[in-house]
C-alpha positions as CSV (number, residue, x, y, z in Angstrom):
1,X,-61.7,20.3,-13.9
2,X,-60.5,21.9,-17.0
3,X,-58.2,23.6,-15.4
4,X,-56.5,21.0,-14.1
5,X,-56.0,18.9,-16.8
6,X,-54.6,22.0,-18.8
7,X,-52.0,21.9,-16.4
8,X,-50.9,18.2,-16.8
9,X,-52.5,17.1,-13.8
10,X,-54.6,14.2,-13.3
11,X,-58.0,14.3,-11.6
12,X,-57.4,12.9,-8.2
13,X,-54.3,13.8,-7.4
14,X,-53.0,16.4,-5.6
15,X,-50.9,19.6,-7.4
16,X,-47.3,19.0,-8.0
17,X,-47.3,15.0,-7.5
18,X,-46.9,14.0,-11.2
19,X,-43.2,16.1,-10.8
20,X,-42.6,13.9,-8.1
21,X,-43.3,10.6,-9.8
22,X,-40.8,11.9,-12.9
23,X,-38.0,12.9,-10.3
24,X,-38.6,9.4,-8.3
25,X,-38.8,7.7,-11.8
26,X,-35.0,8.8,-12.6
27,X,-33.8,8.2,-9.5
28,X,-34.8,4.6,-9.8
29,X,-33.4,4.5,-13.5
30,X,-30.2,5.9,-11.6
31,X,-30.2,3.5,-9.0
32,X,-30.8,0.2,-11.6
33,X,-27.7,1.5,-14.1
34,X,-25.6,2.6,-11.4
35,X,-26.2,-1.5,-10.0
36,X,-25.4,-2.7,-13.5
37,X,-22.2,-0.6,-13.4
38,X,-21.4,-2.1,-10.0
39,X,-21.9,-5.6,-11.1
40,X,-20.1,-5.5,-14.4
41,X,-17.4,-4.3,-12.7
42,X,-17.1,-6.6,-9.6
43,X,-17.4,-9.2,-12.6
44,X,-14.6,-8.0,-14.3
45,X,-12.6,-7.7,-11.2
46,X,-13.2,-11.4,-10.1
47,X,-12.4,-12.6,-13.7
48,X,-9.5,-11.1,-13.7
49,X,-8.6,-12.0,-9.9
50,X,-9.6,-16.0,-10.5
51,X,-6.6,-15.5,-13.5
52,X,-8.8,-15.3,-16.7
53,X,-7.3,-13.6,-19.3
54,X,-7.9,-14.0,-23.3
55,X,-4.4,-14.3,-23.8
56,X,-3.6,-17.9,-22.5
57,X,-0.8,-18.3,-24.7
58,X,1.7,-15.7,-22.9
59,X,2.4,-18.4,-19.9
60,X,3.9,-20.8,-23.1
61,X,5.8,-17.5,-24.5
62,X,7.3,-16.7,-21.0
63,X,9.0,-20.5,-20.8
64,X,10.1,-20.3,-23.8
65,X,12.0,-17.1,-23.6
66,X,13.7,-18.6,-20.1
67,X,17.2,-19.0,-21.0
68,X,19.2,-22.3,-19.4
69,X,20.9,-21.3,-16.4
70,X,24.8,-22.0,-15.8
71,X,26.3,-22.4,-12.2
72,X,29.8,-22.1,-11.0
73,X,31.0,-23.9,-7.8
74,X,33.1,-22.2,-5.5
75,X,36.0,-23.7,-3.8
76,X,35.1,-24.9,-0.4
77,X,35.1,-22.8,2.6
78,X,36.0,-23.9,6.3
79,X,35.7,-20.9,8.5
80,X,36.0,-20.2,12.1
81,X,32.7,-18.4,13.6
82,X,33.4,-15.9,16.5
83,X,32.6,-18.0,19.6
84,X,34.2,-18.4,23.0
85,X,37.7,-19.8,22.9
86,X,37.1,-22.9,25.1
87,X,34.2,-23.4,22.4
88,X,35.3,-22.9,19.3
89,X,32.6,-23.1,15.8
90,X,33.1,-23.5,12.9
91,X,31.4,-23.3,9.5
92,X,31.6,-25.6,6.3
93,X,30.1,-24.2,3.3
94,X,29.6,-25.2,-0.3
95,X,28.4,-22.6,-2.3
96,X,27.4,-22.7,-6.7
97,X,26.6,-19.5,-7.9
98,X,24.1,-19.3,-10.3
99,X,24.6,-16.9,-13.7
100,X,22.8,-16.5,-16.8
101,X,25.4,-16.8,-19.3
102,X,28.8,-17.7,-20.3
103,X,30.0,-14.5,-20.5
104,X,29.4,-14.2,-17.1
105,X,31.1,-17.6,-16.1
106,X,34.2,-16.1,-17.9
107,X,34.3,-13.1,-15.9
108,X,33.5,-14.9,-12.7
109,X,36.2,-17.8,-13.1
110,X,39.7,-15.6,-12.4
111,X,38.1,-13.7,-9.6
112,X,37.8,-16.6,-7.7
113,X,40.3,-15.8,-5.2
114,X,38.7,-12.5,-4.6
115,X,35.5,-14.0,-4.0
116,X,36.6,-16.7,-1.3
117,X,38.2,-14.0,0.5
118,X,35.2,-11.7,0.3
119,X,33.0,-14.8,1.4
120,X,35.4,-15.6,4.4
121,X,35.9,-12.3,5.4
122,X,32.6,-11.6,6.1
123,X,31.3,-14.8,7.4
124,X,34.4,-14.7,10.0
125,X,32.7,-11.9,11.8
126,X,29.1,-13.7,12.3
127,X,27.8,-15.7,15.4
128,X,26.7,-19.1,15.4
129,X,23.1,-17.5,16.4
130,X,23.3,-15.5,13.3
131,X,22.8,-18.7,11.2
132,X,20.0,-19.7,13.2
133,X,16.7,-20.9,10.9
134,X,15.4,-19.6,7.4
135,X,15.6,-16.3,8.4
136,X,19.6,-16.6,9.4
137,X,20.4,-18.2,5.7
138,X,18.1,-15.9,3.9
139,X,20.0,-13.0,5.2
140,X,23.4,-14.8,4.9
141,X,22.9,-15.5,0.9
142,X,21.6,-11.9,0.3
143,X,24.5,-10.5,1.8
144,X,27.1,-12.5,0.0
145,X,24.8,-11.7,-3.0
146,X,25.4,-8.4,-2.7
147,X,29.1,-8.6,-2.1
148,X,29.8,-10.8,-4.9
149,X,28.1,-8.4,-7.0
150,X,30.4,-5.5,-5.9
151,X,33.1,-7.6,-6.7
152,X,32.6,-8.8,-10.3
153,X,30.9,-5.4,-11.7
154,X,29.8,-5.1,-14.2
155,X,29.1,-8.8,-14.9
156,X,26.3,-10.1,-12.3
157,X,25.3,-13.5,-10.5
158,X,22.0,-13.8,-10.0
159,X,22.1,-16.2,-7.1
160,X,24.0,-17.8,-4.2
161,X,22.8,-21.7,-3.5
162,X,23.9,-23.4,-0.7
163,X,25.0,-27.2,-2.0
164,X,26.0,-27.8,2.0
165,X,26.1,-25.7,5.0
166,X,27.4,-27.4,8.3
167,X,28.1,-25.2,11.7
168,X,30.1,-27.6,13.8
């Protein structure tokens, strides 16, 4: 019995098994701060997915660094779709281009002439279907967008609004 104790076992139990408690003991201790890891950050993540944040006054900065908008209106536009002959469609726009200064207002202004024929030129060449829904406008305003904007470089608009769009 002696002999046993000497080597740091206790009577009763077999050789070897108080190793295996100490290995099972730190795997537990493992397990239970690896779940606390887990959980603090699933927390963390759902705090900052639910929109907490210390820092409630950046929403109030951002507004007030928004700068008023300006919008220029653009002459109106009656345009002929392509469409049978015997049918013939046509499309009445009125268009205000949103900028966000004057500078850009003053750069816009004399090009107006440009723009109307950029506008007309390319809306001559589209089908009544192509105005068809959301989907039809959507791609209608990014495309004048972007032609608008390769006609006024280096000044920029940031947006096309449609104040009246008729296909008759």
């Amino acid at each position: 019995m002696a002999n046993t104790e000497a080597a740091g076992e206790v009577e009763g139990e077999a050789p070897g098994n108080a190793k295996a408690k100490g290995i099972l003991g730190n795997k537990k201790l493992l397990m239970i701060a690896g779940g606390v890891v887990v959980l603090l950050g699933a927390g963390g993540g759902a705090y900052m997915f639910l929109g907490g944040s210390s820092d409630t006054d950046s929403a109030v900065h951002a507004e007030e660094e928004k700068k008023p908008v300006l919008f220029v209106d653009m002459p109106d536009m009656l345009v002929n779709l392509v469409a049978p002959a015997d049918r013939p469609k046509y499309l009445k726009l009125k268009i205000a281009l949103e900028v966000s200064d004057q500078k850009t207002v003053e750069a816009v202004t004399p090009l107006m002439p440009r723009l109307t024929d950029t506008f007309q030129t390319h809306v001559r060449e589209m089908r009544p279907e192509d105005l068809d829904g959301s989907a039809g406008l959507y791609r209608l305003r990014e495309e004048l967008l972007r032609r608008i904007n390769q006609a006024i470089f280096p000044a920029k608009v940031d947006a096309i609004l449609f104040k009246e769009l008729l296909v008759q």
